[in-house]
C-alpha positions, 0 to 999 in steps of 0.5 A, spaced: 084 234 771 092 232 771 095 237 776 100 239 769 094 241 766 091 243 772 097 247 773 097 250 765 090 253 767 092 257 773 098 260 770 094 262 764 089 265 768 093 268 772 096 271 766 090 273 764 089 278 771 095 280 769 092 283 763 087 285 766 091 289 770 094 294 767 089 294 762 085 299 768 091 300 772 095 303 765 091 310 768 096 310 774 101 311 770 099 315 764 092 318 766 096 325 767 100 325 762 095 324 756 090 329 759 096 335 760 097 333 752 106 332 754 104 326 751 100 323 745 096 317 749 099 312 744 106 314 746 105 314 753 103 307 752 108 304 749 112 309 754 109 306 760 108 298 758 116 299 756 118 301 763 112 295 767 116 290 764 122 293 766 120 294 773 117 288 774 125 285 775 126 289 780 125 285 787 121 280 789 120 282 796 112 284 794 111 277 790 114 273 796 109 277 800 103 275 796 106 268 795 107 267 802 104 272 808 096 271 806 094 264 806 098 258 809 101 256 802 102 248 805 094 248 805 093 252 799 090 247 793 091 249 785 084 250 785 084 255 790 089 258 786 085 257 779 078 260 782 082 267 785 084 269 779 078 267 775 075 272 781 080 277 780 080 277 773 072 278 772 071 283 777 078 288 774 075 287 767 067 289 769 070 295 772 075 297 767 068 296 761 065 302 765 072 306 767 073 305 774 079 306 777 080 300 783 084 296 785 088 290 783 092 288 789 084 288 793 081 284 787 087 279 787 087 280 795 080 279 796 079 273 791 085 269 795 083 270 801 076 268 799 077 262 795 082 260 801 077 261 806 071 258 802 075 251 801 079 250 808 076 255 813 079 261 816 084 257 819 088 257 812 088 264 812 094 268 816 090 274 820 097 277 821 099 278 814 092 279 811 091 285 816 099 288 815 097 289 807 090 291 808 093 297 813 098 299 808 093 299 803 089 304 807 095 308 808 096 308 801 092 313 799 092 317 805 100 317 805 100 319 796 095 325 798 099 328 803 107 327 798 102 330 792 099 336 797 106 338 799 110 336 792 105 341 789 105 346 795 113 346 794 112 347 787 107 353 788 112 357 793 117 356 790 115 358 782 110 363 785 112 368 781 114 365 775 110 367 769 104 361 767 108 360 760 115 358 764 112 353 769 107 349 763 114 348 759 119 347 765 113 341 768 112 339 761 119 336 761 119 334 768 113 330 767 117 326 763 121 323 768 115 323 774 110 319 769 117 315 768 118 313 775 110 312 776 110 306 770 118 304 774 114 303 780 108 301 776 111 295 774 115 293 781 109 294 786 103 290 781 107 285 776 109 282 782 103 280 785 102 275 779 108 273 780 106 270 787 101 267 786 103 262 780 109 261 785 104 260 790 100 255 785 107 251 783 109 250 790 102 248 792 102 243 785 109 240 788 113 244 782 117 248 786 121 247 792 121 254 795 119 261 794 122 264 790 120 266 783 123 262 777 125 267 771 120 264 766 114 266 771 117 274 771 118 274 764 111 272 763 107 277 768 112 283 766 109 281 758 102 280 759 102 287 765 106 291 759 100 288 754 095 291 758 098 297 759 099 298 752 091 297 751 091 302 755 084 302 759 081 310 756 075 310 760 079 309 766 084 314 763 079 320 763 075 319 769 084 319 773 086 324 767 081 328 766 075 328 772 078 328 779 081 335 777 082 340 772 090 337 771 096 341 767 103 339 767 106 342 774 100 338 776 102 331 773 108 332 776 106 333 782 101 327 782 107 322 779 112 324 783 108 323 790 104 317 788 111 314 786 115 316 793 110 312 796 110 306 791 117 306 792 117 306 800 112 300 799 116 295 795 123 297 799 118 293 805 116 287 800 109 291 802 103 290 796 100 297 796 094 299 791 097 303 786 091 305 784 089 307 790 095 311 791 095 315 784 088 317 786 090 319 793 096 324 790 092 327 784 086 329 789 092 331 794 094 336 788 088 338 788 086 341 794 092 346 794 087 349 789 081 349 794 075 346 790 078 343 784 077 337 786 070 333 784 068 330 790 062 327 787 066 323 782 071 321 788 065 318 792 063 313 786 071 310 786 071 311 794 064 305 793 068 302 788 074 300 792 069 299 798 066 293 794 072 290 792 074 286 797 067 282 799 065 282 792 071 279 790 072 274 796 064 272 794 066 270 787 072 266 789 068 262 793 063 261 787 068 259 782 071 254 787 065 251 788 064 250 780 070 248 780 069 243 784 063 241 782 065 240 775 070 235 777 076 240 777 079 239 784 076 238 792 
């Protein structure tokens, strides 16, 4: 295959990831939102794909992260490229078909690394940087828990003795801004990972020089993220919304507002964290200052899910790589 159509083929499948993407990932943002009822669900999609694309132009400091900091980009091949977003895409759209929420950056993560090592050895690999992410990732859910548990905490001493009526209408409001943010932060952390890797993939085929994200690359990764999240993932939506607790407004904001600062924190450092991750960690911190709110069995189906996302995407993207070489489409 000619490397402009090799190319054109790893664009397209990166876009198609970053479909993907925030077809599951449209749950970070609106889960809450929909289940208190502050919005309609069609509303709050239109309401989050907006706020993605406009997130994505933010920075580019996680895109440079991904396009640079994982895998040696002098090394990597368009074939590599191709084959991790083939992964990467499969394994987000099984998982969104049966309403799991996992997440996007270990899909997209572990399918580079994967692909990578599978094709030039461990050696392409940057160890540092592979462990830097996979640590903030760890933390990400951890940190999300304890920002919902002390924003909620706060919220229930500080409104302790206001009437039920007043605090669901005051938060019903506030839900709003913090479901806002959450798409912002949404768009600024997730579209950009798509972003690195087609640059990654540019540099490798020699169409760039440096990596720095050109503007037709944002344009295009924050259209196709707002796309997803405008398909809206439902199945994902209930088990975030509706199945880890019983969530009302006040929760909502709680839940956004944490899971948001945390975001936020991450991209100021060019760290791709799980937002996925992140959102559940706060909703589930929220929870536990209502003491057995939390349904912990549901908790531990999507803890097995991020659990097999990495080895499972890695897998996959050195089987497609091996395909793909072995029908003609690189080496």
């Amino acid at each position: 295959m000619e490397p402009t159509t090799l190319i054109v083929a790893v664009v397209i499948a990166a876009l198609i990831f970053d479909f993907c993407n925030g077809w599951n990932d449209s749950a970070n943002a609106i889960a809450t939102v929909v289940s208190t009822r502050v919005l309609s669900p069609i509303t709050a999609v239109v309401l989050a794909a907006l706020l993605n694309f406009a997130g994505a132009f933010a920075s580019e400091e996680v895109a440079k992260t991904i396009g640079s900091g994982l895998v040696n980009a002098a090394d990597v091949t368009q074939t590599i490229v191709l084959a991790s977003m083939l992964s990467a895409s499969v394994w987000v759209a099984m998982m969104t078909f049966v309403g799991m929420p996992i997440s996007g950056s270990h899909s997209l993560i572990g399918a580079l690394v994967g692909a990578a090592a599978f094709a030039k050895g461990w050696s392409i690999v940057h160890s540092g940087g592979v462990f830097k992410v996979l640590v903030a990732m760890l933390i990400s859910p951890i940190l999300g828990a304890l920002m919902g548990f002390v924003i909620m905490a706060a919220v229930l001493w500080l409104f302790r003795r206001a009437r039920p009526t007043f605090v669901n209408q005051l938060f019903g409001k506030l839900q709003l801004l913090s479901v806002s943010l959450m798409s912002w932060m949404h768009g600024t952390n997730d579209a950009q990972k798509v972003m690195g890797v087609i640059t990654l993939a540019l540099f490798a085929g020699g169409f760039v020089e440096t990596n720095d994200v050109p503007l037709w690359v944002k344009v295009s990764c924050a259209t196709m993220m707002g796309l997803g999240t405008a398909c809206g993932g439902w199945k994902v939506i209930r088990t975030l919304g509706m199945g880890l607790i019983k969530i009302r407004p006040v929760h909502g904001f709680a839940a956004e507002t944490g899971a948001s600062l945390t975001l936020g924190l991450a991209a100021w450092q060019g760290i791709p964290v799980s937002t996925t991750h992140t959102i559940t960690g706060s909703i589930i911190g929220v929870g536990t200052t209502q003491r057995a709110s939390v349904s912990w069995g549901l908790g531990k189906k999507i803890l097995y899910a991020w659990l097999l996302t990495l080895p499972s995407t890695a897998l996959l993207g050195g089987l497609f790589h091996a395909a793909l070489v072995s029908v003609g489409l690189g080496h």
